[in-house]
N, C-alpha and C positions, 0 to 999 in steps of 0.2 A: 291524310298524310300529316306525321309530325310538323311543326314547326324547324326550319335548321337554328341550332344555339348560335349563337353570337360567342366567338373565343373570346375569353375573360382579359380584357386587357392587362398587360404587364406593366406595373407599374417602375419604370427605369430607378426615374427620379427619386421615389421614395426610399427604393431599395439601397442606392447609391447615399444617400444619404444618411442612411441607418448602417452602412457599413461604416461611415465616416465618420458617423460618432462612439462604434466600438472601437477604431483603430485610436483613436484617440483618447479613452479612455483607456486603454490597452497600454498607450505609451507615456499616459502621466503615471496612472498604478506602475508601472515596469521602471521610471526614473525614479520614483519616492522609493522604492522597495531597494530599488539595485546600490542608490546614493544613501539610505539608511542600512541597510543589513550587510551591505558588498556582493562580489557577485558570485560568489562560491557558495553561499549560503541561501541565495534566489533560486525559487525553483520556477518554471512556469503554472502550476497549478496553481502555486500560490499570486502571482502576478492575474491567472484567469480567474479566480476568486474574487480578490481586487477590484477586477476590471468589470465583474461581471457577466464574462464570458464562459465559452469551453476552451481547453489546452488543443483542442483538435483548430477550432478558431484560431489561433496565433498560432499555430506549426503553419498553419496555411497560406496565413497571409504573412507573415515575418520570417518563416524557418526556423524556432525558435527562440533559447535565448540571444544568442551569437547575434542573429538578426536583430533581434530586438535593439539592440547596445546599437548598432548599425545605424540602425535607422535616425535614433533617439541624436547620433553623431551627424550624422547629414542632415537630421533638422535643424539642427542648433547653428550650423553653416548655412544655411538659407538667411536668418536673419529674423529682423522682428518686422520687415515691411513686406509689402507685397511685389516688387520686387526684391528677386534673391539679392543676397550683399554681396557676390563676387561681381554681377553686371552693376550693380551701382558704382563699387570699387573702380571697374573698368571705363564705367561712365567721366569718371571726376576723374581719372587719371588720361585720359584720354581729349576731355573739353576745356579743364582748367589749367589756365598758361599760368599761377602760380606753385612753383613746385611745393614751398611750404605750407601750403592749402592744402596740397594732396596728402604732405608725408601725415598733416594734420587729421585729415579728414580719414587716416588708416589707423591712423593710433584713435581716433572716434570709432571707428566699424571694430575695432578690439575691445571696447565698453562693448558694446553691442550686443556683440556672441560670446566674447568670455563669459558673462554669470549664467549661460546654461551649455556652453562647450566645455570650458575646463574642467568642472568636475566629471563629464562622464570620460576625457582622455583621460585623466589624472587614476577614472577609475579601472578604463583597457590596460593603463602603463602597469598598475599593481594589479593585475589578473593575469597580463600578459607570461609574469613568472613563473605560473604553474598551468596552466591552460594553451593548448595550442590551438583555438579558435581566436582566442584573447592575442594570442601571438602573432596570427595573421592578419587580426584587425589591424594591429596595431601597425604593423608593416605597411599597411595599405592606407593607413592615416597620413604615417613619416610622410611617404611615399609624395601623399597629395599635398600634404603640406609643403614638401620642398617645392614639387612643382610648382603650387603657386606662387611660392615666395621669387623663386627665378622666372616667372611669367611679369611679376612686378618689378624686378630687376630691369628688367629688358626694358620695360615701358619707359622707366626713369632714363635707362641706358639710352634707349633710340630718341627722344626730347632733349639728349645732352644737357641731361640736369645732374650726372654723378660725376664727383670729384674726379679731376682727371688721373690721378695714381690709383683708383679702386677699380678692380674687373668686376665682373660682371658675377664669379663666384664668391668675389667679396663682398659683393652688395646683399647678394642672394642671404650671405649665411649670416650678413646684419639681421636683415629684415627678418629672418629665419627666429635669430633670437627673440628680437624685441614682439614677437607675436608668440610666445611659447607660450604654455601652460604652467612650465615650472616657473619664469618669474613672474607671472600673475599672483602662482598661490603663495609666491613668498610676501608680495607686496596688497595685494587686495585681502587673500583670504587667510595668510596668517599673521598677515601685518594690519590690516584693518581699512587699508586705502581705501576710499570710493571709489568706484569703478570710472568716475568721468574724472579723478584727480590722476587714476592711472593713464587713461587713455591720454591727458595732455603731455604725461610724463613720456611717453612714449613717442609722440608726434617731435616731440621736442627733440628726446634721444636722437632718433629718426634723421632732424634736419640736422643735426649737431656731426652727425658721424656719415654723411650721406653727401650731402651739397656741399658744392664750394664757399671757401668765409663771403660774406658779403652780398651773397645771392637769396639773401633769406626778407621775408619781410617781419614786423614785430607781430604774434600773437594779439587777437583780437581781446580788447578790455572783457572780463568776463565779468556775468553779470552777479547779483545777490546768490540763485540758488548751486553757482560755479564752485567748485573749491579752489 
């Protein structure tokens, strides 16, 4: 009698791993290409060339380009740590009893994700004009970005830390602004700001048009490499 084979073990780990470093090559080629050439002029072939893959490979795992920009937008919302920045957000908004600490510490998490969130919205907002995938993205960005902005509303709102004349849609459509995209590229990326001079700008705004006078404490001495 033969010998029975031993089924060749499947390696999970390696395989998993090898996908995780095409998706990623997949989506630095897919930001360099899309934020240099724009997105109308991006094709997938050329991003799986790039990348090193096949266009059969990223229809599958992303849906193509649409997907791509998607994804490229919800990583840039996670953040640069390991946990994502909307629970750290909710963390510091949540444990810290100084409100100007918080408005601070959000106008910091907008350094954060602005230098690789706002160009790729800045790039859905001018695609969105002629593209209806680009048009839906973009609706479902607005969408979440209002949401969060009046989920931080509330938090301020329910700690009675906002002025007592502002509702709660007034807070919302503060906080709405001082976190866009458009006065980012006016102030960081056509203007030339560092992104950590913007983000105090913003903390600041933030307490200025948010808190009652008098409820604020002084900004922390910043250090040599601070603007």
């Amino acid at each position: 009698m033969e010998p029975v084979k031993t089924p060749r073990r499947y390696d999970v780990t390696r395989r998993r791993e090898q996908a995780r470093r095409i998706q990623e090559a997949v989506l630095q080629a897919a930001r360099q290409r899309l934020l240099n050439d724009g997105y109308a002029a991006t094709t997938v072939a050329t991003i799986a060339a790039d990348a090193g893959t096949s266009v059969d490979t990223i229809y599958k795992t992303f849906g193509g380009k649409a997907g791509l920009v998607r994804t490229l937008w919800l990583q840039a919302l996670e953040g640069q740590e390991a946990t994502p920045a909307p629970r750290r957000s909710d963390q510091l908004s949540g444990t810290e009893t100084d409100p100007a600490r918080v408005l601070r510490g959000w106008g910091q998490f907008i350094t954060e994700l602005g230098p690789r969130g706002v160009p790729i919205l800045l790039l859905v907002r001018a695609a969105a004009a002629t593209d209806a995938d680009m048009t839906a993205l973009l609706a479902e960005i607005e969408k979440q970005r209002r949401t969060r902005m009046r989920h931080n509303a509330r938090r301020l709102q329910g700690r009675g830390w906002l002025r007592p004349e502002l509702t709660l849609a007034e807070a919302t459509d503060i906080l709405w602004t001082y976190s866009s995209a458009e006065l980012y590229d006016l102030l960081v990326m056509r203007s030339g700001w560092p992104p950590e001079r913007y983000g105090a700008f913003v903390g600041e705004a933030l307490i200025a048009a948010l808190l009652p006078p008098g409820t604020t404490t002084p900004a922390e001495p910043s250090n040599g490499d601070s603007p």
